[in-house]
C-alpha positions in Angstrom: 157.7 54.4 286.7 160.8 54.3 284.7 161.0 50.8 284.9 157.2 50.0 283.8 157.9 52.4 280.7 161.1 49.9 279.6 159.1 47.1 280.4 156.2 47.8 278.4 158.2 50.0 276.0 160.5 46.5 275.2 157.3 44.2 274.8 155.5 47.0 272.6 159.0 46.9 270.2 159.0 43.6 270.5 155.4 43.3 269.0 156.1 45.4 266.6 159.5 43.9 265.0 157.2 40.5 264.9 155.1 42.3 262.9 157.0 43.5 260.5 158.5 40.6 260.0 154.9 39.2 259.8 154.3 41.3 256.7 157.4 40.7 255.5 157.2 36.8 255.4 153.5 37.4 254.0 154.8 39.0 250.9 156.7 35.9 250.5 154.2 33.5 250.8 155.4 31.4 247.6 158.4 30.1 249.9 158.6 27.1 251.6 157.2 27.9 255.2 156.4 31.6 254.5 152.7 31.9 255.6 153.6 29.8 258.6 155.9 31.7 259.6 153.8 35.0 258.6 151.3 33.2 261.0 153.6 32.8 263.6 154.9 36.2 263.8 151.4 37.7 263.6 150.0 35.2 266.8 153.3 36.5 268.6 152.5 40.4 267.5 148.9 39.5 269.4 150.5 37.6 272.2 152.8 40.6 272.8 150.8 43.6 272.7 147.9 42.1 274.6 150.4 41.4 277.4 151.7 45.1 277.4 148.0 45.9 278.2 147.9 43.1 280.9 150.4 44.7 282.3 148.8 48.2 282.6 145.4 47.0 283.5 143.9 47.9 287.7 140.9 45.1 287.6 140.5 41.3 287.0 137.5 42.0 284.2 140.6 44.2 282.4 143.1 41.2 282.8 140.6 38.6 282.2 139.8 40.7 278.9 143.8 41.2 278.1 144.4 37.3 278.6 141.5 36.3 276.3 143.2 38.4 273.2 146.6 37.0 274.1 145.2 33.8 273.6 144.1 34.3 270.0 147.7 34.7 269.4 149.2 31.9 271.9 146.6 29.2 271.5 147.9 29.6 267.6 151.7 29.7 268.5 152.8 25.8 268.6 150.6 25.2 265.5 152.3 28.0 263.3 155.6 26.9 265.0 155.3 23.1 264.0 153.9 24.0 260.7 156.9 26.2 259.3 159.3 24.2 260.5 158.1 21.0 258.6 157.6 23.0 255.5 161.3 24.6 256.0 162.8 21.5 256.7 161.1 19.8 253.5 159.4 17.7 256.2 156.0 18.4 254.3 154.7 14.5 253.9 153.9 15.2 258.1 151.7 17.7 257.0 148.4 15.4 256.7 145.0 15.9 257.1 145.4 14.1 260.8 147.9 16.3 262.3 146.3 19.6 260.9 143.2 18.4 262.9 145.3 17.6 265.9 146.7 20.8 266.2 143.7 23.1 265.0 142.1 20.4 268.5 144.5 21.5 270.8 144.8 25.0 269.9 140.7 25.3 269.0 140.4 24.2 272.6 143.1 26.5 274.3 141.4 29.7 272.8 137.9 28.4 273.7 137.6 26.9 277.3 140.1 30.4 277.6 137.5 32.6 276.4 134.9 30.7 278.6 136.8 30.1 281.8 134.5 31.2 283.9 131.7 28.9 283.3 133.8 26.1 283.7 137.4 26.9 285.6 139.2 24.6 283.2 141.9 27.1 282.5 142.2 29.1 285.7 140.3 28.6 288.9 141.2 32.0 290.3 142.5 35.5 289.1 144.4 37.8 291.3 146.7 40.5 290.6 149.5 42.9 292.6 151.0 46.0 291.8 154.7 45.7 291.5 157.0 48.9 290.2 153.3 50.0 288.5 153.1 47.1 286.8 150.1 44.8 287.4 151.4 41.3 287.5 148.6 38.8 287.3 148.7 35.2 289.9 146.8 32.5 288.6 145.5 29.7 289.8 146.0 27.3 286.7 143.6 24.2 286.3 144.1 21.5 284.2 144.0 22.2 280.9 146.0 25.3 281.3 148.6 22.0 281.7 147.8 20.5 278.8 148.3 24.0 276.9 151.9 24.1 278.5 152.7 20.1 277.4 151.5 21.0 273.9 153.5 23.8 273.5 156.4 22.5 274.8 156.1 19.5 273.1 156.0 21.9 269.8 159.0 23.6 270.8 161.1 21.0 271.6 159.9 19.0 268.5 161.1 22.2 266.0 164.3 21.8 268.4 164.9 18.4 267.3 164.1 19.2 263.5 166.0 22.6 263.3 168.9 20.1 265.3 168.9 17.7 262.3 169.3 20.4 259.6 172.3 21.9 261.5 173.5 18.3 261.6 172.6 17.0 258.1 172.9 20.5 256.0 176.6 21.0 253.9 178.6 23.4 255.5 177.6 27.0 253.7 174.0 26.3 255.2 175.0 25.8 258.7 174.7 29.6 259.6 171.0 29.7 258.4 170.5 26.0 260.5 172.2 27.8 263.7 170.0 30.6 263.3 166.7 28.4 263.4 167.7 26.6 266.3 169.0 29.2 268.6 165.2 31.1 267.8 163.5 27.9 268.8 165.2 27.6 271.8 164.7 31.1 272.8 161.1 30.8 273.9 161.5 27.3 275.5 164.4 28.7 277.8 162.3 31.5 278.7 159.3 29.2 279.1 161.1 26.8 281.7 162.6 30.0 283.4 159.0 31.4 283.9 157.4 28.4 285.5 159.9 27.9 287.5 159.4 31.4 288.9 162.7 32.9 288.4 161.6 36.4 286.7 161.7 39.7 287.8 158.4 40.3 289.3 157.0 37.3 288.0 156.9 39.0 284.7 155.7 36.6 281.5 159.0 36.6 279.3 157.4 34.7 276.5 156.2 37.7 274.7 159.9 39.0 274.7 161.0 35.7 273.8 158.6 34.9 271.2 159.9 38.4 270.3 163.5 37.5 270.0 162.9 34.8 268.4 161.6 36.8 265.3 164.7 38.9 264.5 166.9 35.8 264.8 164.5 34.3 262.1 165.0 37.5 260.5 168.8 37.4 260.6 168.4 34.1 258.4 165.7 36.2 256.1 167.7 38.6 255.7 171.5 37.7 255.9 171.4 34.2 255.2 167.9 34.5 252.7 166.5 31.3 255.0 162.8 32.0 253.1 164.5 31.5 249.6 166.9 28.5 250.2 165.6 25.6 251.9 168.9 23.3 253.2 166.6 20.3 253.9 164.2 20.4 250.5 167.6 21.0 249.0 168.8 17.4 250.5 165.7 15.7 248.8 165.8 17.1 245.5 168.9 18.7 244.6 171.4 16.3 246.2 169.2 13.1 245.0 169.5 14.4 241.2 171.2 12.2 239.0 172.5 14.8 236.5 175.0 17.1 237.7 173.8 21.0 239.0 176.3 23.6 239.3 174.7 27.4 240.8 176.1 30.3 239.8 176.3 33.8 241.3 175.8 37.0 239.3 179.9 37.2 238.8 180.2 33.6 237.9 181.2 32.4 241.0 180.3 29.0 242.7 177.3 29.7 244.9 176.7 25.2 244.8 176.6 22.0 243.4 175.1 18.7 243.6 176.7 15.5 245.1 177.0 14.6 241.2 178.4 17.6 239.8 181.4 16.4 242.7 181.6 12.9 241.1 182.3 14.7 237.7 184.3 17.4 238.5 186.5 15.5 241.2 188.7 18.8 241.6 185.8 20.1 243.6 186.7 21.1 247.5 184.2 22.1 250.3 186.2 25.6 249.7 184.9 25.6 246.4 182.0 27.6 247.0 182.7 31.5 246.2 185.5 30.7 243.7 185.7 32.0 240.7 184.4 29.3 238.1 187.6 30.0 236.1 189.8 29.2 239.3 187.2 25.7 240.1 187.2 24.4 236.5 190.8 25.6 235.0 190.7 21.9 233.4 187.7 21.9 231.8 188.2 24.9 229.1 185.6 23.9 227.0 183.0 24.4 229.6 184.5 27.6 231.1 183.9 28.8 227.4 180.6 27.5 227.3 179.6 29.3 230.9 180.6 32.7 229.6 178.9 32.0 225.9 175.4 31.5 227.9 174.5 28.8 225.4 174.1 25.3 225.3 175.9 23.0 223.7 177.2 19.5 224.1 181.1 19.2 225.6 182.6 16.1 226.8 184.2 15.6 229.8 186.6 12.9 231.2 185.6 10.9 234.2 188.7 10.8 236.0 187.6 7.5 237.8 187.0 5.7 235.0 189.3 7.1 232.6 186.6 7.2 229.9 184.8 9.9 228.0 181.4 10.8 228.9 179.3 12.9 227.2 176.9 16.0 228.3 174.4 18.3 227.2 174.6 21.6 229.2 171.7 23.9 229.6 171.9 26.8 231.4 169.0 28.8 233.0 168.7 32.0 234.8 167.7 32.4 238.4 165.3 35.4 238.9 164.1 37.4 242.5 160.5 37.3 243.4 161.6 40.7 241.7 162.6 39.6 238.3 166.0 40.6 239.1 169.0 38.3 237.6 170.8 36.5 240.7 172.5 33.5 239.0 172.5 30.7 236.5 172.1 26.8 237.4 173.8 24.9 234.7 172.6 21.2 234.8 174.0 18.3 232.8 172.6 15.9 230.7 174.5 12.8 231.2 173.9 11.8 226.8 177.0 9.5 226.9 174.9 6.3 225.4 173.4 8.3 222.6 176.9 9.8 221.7 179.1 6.9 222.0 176.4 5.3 219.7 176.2 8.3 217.1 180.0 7.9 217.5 180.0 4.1 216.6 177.5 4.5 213.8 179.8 7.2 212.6 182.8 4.7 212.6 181.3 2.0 211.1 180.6 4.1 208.2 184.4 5.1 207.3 185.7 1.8 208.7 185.7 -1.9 207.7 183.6 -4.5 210.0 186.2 -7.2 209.7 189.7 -5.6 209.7 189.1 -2.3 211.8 190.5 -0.3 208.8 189.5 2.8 207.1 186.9 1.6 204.3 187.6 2.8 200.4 185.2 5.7 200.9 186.9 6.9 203.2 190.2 6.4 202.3 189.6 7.8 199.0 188.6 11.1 200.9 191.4 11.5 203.2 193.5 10.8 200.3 192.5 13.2 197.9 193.7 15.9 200.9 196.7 14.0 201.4 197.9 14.6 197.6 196.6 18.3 197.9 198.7 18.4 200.9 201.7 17.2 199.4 201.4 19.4 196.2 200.7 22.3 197.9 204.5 22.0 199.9 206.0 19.8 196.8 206.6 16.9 199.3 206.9 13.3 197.8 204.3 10.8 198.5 203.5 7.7 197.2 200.8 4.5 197.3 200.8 0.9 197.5 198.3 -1.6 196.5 198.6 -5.1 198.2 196.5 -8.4 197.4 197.3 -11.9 199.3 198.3 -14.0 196.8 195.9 -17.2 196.1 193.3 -15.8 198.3 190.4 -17.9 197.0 192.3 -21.4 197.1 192.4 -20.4 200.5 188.9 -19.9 201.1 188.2 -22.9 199.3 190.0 -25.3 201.4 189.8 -24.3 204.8 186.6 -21.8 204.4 185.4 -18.1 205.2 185.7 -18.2 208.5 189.8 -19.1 208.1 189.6 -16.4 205.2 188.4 -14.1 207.8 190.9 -14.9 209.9 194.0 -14.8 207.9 192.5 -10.8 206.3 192.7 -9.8 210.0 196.3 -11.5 211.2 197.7 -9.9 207.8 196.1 -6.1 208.6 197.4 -6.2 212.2 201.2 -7.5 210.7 200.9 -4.5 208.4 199.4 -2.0 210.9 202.3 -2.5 213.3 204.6 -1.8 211.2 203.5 1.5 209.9 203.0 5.4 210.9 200.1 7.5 212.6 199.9 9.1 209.0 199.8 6.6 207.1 196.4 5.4 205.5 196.0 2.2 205.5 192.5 0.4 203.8 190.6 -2.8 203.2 190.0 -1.6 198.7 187.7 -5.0 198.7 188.0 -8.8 199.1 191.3 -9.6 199.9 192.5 -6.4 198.3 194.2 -3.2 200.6 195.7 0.3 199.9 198.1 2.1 201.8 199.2 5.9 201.2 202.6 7.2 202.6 202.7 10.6 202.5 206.1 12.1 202.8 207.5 8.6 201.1 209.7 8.8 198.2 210.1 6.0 195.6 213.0 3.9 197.6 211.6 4.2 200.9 207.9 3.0 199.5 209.9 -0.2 198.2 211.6 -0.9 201.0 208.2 -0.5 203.0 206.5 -2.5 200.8 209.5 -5.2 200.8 209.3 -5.1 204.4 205.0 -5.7 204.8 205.3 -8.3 202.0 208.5 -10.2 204.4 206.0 -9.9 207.2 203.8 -11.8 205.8 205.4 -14.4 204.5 206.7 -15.0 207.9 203.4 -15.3 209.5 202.2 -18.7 210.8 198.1 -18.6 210.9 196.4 -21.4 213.3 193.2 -23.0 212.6 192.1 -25.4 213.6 194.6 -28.5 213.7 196.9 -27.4 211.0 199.4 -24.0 210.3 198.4 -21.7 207.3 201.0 -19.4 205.6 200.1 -17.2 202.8 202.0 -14.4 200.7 201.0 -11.2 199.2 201.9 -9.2 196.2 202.7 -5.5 195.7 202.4 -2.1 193.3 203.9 1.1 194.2 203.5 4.2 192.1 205.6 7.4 193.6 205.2 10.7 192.4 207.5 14.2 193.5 206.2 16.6 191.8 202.1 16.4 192.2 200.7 19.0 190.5 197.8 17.3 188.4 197.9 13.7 189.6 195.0 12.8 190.8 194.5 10.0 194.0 192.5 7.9 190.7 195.9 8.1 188.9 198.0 7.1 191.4 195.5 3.7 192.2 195.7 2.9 188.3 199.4 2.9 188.0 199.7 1.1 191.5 197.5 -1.3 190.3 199.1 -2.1 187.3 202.3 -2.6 189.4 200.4 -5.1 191.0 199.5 -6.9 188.3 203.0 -7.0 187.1 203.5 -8.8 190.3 201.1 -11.7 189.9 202.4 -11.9 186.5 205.6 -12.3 187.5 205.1 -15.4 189.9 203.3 -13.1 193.2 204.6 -12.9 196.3 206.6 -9.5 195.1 206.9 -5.7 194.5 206.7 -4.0 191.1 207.0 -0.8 190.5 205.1 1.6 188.1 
């Protein structure tokens, strides 16, 4: 008697951990495969405590009676089965019209020509039963589409086997507990199926109820420990690994909890043993972001593909993860990829303080960033001084050999010039063939000898075009000033430029001084 107690006593627990978890899975129903797996749980619940009363029944009519509510539950079992595991896997384009009617067929028919066995013998052509330890174990003679039943469900099984195999397979490594856990509960039941045709149970006791059982709390050990009803490994394959923008997920502390196979072409530092670091400790190079995580906000950063050594440009927006609860669990920041719109905001921008033709800073510009200079220098009484240049003849050469030469000879002198002087120097096209240059930190002899030394510079250069050699000179003002207070950036280009014009006057191809 002892032992029919812990018999019936283990299926009765069994039924009810299943339904728990039935109710459990219900309340989740917005998750991928939740009311399947609710389903599956319940049909088990049925399957199981019907069996516990099989098991205690003394006539056929209360066996035949226990095995036509078991039914309700097993005819339903490879349908639910099937059904969750598509919609877990993210297998849901199976899910057609078609299949749903081949399954309701076959499990539609199981619970019927159950239910009505005895007009037609289809499912068992003879009930018996023996007592064994007080337990009434039912014989059966099975006919044939008790058969068919067995095919179709082990046809389900191992077909969830061969699903829940590929996730373990195919899912990144932090997933491969909850894949483990789905295929070890599938294979429970088809073990203990195989065992129990085979006839190797105590007793000839059904152990499907206890597996189907089992296989409930290991689903539950992926609800509960590794949340399998609130990640889905194989949807996340589809749609978060096949997103073009970057995804980084964020736990609660600002740890990595994932990212997306582009978030790793980005951020190349990224190792599988990323996962649980602190985002300070994954992204130590990329300050600016770290910054922007702990802000909340978005805003635009740029980051440097290490690949291609060139800047790219993205627009981060960050967004809060929630329970079914409402409870904060994370942030996902994603990443605009907006490197075409900002490189071209950034060329429009250049365009409009530089000069098309010689890459230099244009006169706006220049006369912006000079007024600063001069405040800077007056502000630490630092010398600084300004030269105006203008290539001698310009329009004689224009004239004979055209614009297109002209152009050519503006950019070979810019580039002598350019070379030859310092990060802080401005240097800018003033109009025509006319340019400025402002030395800060220059005194009066060292602007002369610069000036001497661009003027030699260009005198020396040989200009092809065409079949023949141009050479052409260029004539210089300086104006030099110590003590700033006062002089305005006009002043010093009106006393450069009369410098200049001493130059022409006195046969070009010089530097005056003013």
């Amino acid at each position: 008697m002892i032992q029919k107690f812990m018999v019936i006593s283990a299926i009765v627990l069994s039924g009810c951990m299943t339904a728990y978890l039935a109710f459990f899975a219900a309340k989740r129903r917005k998750s991928a495969g939740a009311l399947a797996f609710s389903g599956l749980m319940a049909s088990t619940t049925i399957y199981s405590w019907a069996y516990a009363f099989e098991l205690t029944r003394t006539t056929v009519t209360g066996i035949k009676l226990c095995l036509m509510v078991e039914y309700i539950g097993i005819s339903a079992l490879p349908a639910f089965l099937i059904i969750h595991s598509f919609r877990y896997t993210g297998k849901d384009k199976w899910l057609r019209p078609s299949l749903y009617g081949v399954l309701l067929l076959f499990s539609g028919c199981t619970l019927v020509l159950n239910i009505t066995n005895d007009f037609h013998h289809l499912f068992y052509r003879a009930i018996s039963f023996s007592v064994i330890q007080g337990l009434s174990i039912t014989q059966l003679q099975k006919g044939p589409w008790y058969w068919v039943h067995i095919v179709y469900l082990n046809v389900g099984i191992l077909s969830v086997n061969i699903l829940f195999l590929e996730m373990l397979i195919r899912a990144q490594y932090h997933y491969r507990k909850q894949a483990a856990a789905m295929l070890l509960g599938t294979l429970i039941p088809w073990i203990s199926l195989i065992t129990y045709l085979g006839g190797y149970t105590p007793y000839g006791i059904d152990p499907l109820p206890i597996a189907f059982g089992l296989m409930g709390p290991v689903f539950g050990l992926g609800m509960f420990r590794f949340r399998l009803l609130d990640i889905v490994p194989i949807a996340r394959h589809f749609v978060f690994e096949s997103m073009r923008d970057p995804v980084l997920v964020l736990d609660n502390q600002n740890r990595i909890a994932d990212y997306n196979q582009a978030a790793k072409e980005v951020f190349s530092v990224f190792p599988k043993s990323i996962i649980g670091e602190p985002v300070e400790d994954a992204l130590g190079d990329f300050n600016k972001l770290i910054n922007t995580i702990h802000s909340g906000s978005d805003e635009q950063i740029e980051i440097m593909d290490n690949d291609k050594n060139n800047p790219r440009y993205f627009q981060t927006t960050i967004s809060t993860i929630f329970t079914h609860g409402k409870l904060p669990v994370g942030r996902v920041l994603t990443f605009l990829d907006i490197s075409q719109q900002t490189l071209l905001r950034k060329k429009l921008e250049n365009l409009a303080i530089t000069d098309e033709l010689t890459g230099l800073i244009n006169r706006r510009y220049f006369t912006e960033a000079g007024e600063n200079e001069i405040s800077q220098a007056e502000r630490h009484a630092r010398p600084i001084s300004l030269l105006m240049m203008d290539i001698d003849h310009f329009k004689t050469v224009n004239d004979t050999w055209g614009h297109a030469a002209g152009d050519l000879i503006l950019q070979e002198v810019t580039a002598a010039c350019a070379s030859s002087l310092r990060g802080s120097d401005l240097f800018a096209r003033w109009g025509g063939e006319e340019f400025t240059l402002l030395l800060p930190e220059t005194d009066h002899k060292h602007a002369m000898l610069i000036a001497e030394r661009l003027r030699e510079k260009i005198a020396a250069l040989k200009i092809a075009w065409e079949d023949t050699t141009i050479t052409v000179t260029a004539s210089f003002g300086v104006n030099s000033i110590i003590k700033t207070e006062g002089v305005s950036l006009d002043e010093m280009i009106q006393k450069a430029d009369r410098a200049l014009y001493r130059a022409k006057a006195g046969g070009r191809n010089r530097v005056a001084y003013m």
